[in-house]
C-alpha positions as CSV (number, residue, x, y, z in Angstrom):
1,X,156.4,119.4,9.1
2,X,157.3,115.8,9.0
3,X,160.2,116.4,11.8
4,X,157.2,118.2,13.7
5,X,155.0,115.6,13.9
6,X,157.6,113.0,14.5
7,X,159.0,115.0,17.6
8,X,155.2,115.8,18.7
9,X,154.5,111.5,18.5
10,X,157.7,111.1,20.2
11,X,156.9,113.2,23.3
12,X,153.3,112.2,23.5
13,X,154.4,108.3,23.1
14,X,156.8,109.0,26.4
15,X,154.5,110.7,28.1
16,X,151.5,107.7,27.7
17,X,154.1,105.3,28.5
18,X,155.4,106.8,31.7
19,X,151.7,106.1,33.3
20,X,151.6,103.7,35.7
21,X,148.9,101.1,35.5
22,X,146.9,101.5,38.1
23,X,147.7,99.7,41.7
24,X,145.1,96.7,43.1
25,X,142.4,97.7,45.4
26,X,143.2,98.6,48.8
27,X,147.2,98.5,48.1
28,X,147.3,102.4,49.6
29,X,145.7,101.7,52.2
30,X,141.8,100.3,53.7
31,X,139.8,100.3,56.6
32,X,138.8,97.0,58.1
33,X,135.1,97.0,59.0
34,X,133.1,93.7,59.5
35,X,132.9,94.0,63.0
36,X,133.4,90.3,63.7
37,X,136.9,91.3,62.9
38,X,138.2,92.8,66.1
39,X,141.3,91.4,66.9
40,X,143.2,91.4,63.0
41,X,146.4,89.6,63.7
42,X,147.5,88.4,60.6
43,X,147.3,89.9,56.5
44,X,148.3,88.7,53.5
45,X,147.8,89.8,50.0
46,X,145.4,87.3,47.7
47,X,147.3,86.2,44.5
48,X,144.3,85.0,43.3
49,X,142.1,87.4,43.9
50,X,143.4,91.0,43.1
51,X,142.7,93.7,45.7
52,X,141.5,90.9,48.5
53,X,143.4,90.4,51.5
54,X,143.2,87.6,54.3
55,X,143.0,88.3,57.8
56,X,141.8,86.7,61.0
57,X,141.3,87.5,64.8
58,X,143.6,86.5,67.3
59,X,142.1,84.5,69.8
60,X,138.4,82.9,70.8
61,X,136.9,83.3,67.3
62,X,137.2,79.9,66.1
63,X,139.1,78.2,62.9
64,X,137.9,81.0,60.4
65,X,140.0,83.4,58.0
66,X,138.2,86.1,56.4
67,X,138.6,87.9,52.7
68,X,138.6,91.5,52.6
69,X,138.4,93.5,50.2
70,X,140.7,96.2,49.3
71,X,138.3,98.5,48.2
72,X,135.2,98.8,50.7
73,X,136.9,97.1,53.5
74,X,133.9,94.7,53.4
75,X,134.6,91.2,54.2
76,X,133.8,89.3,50.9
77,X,134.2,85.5,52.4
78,X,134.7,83.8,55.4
79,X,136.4,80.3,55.3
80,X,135.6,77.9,58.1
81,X,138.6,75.5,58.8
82,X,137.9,71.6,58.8
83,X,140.2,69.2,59.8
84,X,142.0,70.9,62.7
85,X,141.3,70.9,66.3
86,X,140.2,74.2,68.4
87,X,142.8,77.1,67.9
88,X,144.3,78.5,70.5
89,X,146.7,81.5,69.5
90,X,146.4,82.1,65.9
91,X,149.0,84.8,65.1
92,X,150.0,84.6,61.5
93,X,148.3,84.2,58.0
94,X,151.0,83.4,54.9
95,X,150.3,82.9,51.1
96,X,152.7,80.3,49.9
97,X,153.0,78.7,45.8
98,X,150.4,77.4,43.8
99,X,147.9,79.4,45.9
100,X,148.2,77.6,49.3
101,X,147.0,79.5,52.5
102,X,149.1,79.4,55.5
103,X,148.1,79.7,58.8
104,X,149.9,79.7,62.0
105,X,148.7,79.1,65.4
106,X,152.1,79.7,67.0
107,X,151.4,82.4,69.7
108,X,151.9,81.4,73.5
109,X,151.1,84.5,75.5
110,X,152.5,82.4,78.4
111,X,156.1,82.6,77.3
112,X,156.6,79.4,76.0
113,X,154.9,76.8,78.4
114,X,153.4,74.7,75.5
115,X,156.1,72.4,74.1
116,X,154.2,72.5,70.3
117,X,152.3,74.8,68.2
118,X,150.5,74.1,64.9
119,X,150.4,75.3,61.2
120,X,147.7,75.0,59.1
121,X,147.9,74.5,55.3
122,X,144.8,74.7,52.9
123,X,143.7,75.4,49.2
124,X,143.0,79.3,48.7
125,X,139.2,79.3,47.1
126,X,139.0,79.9,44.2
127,X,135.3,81.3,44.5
128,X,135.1,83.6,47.3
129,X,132.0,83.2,49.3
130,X,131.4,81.7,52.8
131,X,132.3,78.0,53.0
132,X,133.9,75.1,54.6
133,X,137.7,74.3,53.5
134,X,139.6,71.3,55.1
135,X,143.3,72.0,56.0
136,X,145.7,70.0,57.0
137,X,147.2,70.5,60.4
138,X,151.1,70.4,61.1
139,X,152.8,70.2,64.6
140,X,156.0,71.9,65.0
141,X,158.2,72.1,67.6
142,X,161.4,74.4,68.1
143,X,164.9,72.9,68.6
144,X,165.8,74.9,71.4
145,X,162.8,74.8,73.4
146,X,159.2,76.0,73.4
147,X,158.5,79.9,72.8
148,X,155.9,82.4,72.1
149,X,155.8,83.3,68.1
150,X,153.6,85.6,65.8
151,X,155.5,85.3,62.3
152,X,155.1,83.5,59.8
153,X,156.5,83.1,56.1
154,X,156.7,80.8,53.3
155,X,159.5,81.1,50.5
156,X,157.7,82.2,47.2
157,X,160.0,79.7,45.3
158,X,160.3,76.7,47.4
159,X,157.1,76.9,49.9
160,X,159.5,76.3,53.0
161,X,157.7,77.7,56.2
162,X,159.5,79.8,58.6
163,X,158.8,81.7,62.1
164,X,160.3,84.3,63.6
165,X,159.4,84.3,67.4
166,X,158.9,87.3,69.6
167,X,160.9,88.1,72.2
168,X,161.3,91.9,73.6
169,X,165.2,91.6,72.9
170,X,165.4,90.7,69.6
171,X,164.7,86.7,68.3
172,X,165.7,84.6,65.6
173,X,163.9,83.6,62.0
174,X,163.3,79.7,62.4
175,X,163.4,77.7,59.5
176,X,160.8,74.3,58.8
177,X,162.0,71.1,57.2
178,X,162.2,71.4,53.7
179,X,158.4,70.0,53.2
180,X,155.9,69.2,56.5
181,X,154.7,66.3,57.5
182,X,151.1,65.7,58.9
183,X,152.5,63.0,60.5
184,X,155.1,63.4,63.4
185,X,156.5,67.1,64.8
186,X,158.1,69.3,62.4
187,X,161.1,70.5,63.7
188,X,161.8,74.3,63.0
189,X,165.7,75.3,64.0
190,X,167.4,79.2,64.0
191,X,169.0,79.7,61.3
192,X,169.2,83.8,61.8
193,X,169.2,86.5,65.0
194,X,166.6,89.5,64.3
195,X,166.7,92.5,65.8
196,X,163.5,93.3,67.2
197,X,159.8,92.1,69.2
198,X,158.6,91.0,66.1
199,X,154.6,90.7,65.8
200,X,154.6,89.7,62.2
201,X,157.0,89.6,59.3
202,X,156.3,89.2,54.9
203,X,158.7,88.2,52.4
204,X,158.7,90.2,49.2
205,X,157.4,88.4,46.3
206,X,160.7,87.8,44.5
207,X,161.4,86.4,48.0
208,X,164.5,88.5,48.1
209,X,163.7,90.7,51.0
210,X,161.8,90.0,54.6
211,X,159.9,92.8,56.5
212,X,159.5,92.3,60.0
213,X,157.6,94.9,61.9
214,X,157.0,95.6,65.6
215,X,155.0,97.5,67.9
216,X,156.7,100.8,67.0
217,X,159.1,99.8,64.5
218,X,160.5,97.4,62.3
219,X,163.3,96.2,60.1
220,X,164.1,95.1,56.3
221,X,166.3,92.3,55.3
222,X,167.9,90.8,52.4
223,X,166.9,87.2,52.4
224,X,170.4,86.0,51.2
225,X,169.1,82.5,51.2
226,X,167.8,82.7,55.0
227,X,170.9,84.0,56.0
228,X,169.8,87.3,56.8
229,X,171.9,90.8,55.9
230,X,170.0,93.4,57.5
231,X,169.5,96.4,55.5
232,X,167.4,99.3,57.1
233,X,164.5,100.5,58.6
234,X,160.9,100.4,57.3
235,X,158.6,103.5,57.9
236,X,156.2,102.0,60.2
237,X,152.9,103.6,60.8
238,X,152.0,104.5,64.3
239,X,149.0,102.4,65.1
240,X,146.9,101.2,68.2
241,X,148.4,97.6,68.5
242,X,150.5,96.9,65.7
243,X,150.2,93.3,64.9
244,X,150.4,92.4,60.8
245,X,152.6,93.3,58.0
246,X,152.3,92.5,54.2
247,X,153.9,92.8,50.7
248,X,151.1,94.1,48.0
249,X,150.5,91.6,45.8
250,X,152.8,93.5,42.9
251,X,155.5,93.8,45.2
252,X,155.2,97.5,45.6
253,X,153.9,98.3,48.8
254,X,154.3,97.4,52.7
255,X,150.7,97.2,54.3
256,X,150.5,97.5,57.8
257,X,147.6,96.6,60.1
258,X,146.1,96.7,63.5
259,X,143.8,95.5,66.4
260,X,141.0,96.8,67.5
261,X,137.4,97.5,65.6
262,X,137.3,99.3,62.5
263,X,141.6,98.8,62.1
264,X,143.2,100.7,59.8
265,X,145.6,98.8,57.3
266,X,148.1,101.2,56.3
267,X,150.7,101.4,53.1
268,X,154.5,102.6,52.8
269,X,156.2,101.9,49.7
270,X,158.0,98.8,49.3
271,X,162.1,99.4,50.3
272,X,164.8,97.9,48.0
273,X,163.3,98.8,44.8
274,X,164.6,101.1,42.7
275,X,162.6,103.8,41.2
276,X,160.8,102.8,38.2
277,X,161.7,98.6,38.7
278,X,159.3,96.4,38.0
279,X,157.7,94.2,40.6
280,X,159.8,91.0,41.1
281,X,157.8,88.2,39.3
282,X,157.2,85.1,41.7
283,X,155.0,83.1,44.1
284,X,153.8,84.7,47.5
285,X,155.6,84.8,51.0
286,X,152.9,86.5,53.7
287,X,151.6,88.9,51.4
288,X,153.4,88.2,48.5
289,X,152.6,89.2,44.8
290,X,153.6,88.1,41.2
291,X,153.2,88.4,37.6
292,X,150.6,86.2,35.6
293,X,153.6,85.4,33.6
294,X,152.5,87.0,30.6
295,X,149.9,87.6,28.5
296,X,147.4,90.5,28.4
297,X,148.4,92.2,31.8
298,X,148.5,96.0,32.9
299,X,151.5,96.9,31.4
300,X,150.4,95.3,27.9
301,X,146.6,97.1,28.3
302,X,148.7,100.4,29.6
303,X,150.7,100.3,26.5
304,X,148.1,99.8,23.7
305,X,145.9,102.3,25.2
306,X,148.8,104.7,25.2
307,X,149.6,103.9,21.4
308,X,146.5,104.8,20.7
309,X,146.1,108.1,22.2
310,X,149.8,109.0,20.5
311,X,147.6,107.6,16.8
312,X,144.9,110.3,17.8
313,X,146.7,113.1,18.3
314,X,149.1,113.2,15.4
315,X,146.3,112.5,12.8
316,X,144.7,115.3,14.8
317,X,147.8,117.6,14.4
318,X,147.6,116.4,10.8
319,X,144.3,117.5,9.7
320,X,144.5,121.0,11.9
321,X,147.7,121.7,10.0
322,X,146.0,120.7,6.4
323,X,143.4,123.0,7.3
324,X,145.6,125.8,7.8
């Protein structure tokens, strides 16, 4: 009897602890549907705030980014930028360490006829609700000459910006001095060719792999230190005007979004992960996720609960097996 129960506890005990805590709002998948939000060009995944995810219009909105959540879609905040002047092309929206916001005005529909572009940088909230937030406001310029841009990461680890411009033919990831300066241009230099009309791009939370997506398509990379080593295809969702890409905030999922009113933001697993790893641990690229570095999180929760149930049953078995 003693060998039953044991093998009965054993199997129950695997089974509870093969189920997966449960993913944040919205990381399968949302509808976007505050109807000032028309033109969604950027997304990425609050580290912060589980289940939220910042977006923002294109053009002729104004400085605002707005915090939607996972779950209804709803927009739970909209953050009015201070401190900068009057957008122009605002193409990009990046989560970088310690729970800065990124934003990147970088697009020139023109072709490259304006010989800078700007990035914003600003505190995430950590109360979400409408309100003012000053930013600071970077100008950057491109070694090799002005161009029209809609990417933009920051390296979990280090908070170094990058771009990758758009160009039908394929462009090149940009790299940023190693820390701005509100003072002066920032100088951003190629530092790696990618092969495709890029309309946004994430790096993975661990900061190991970069997903750049397109119109119809896109492509994953290992990061290798900027020094791209391209490694496949992601499974890109056909949508209206594909224009933003982002890493869940575990590092699980690729969420991709659209123009237009009422956008879909759709979800693909994450590539490069084996089945079964963990979510790599680390600060946020455009959409990028993290651990709470330890402590009472899913996995601990998952497996208590699961001890439990294993307690139940075999004192259940127990008693059923004195009666008889």
């Amino acid at each position: 009897m003693r060998r039953l129960l044991a093998l009965l506890a054993g199997v129950l005990l695997v089974g509870a602890l093969a189920v997966p805590a449960s993913a944040a709002a919205g990381d399968d998948g949302f509808t976007i549907r505050d109807p000032r939000i028309t033109e969604s060009s950027g997304l990425a995944a609050s580290r912060q705030h589980p289940g939220v995810f910042w977006t923002h219009n294109d053009s002729d909105d104004g400085p605002y980014l707005y915090a939607v959540s996972g779950e209804t879609g709803q927009t739970v905040a909209r953050v009015t930028l201070t401190g900068v002047g009057t957008p122009r092309d605002v193409e990009a929206v990046a989560v970088g360490p310690g729970n800065r916001l990124y934003v990147g005005d970088i697009g020139d529909n023109l072709g490259g006829t304006w010989p800078y572009v700007w990035v914003y940088e600003l505190p995430e909230p950590k109360t979400l609700r409408n309100q003012v937030v000053r930013a600071t406001q970077y100008v950057v310029k491109y070694a090799d000459g002005p161009r029209d841009a809609e990417s933009l990461v920051v390296h979990p680890k280090t908070g170094r910006v990058y771009i990758v411009d758009k160009k039908e033919d394929g462009g090149h990831l940009y790299e940023g001095p190693a820390e701005l300066s509100a003072s002066g241009s920032n100088v951003f230099r190629p530092v790696a060719p990618v092969d495709l009309w890029a309309t946004d791009a994430a790096l993975s939370p661990d900061g190991r792999h970069l997903a750049v997506r397109g119109y119809f398509g896109g492509i994953w990379y290992d990061w290798n230190g900027g020094e791209l080593k391209r490694r496949g295809r992601l499974q890109v969702p056909l949508q209206g005007q594909g224009e933003s890409v982002t890493y869940s905030a575990d590092g699980t999922k690729v969420l991709f979004g659209s123009e237009g009113a009422q956008s879909p933001v759709q979800s693909e697993d994450a590539p490069g992960r084996a089945a079964g790893s963990p979510p790599g641990n680390g600060g946020s690229g455009n959409g990028a996720g993290g651990g709470t570095g330890g402590g009472d999180g899913p996995g601990v929760r998952t497996g208590a609960l699961a001890l439990v149930v294993v307690c139940a049953a075999v004192f259940g078995v127990r008693r059923l097996l004195r009666r008889g």
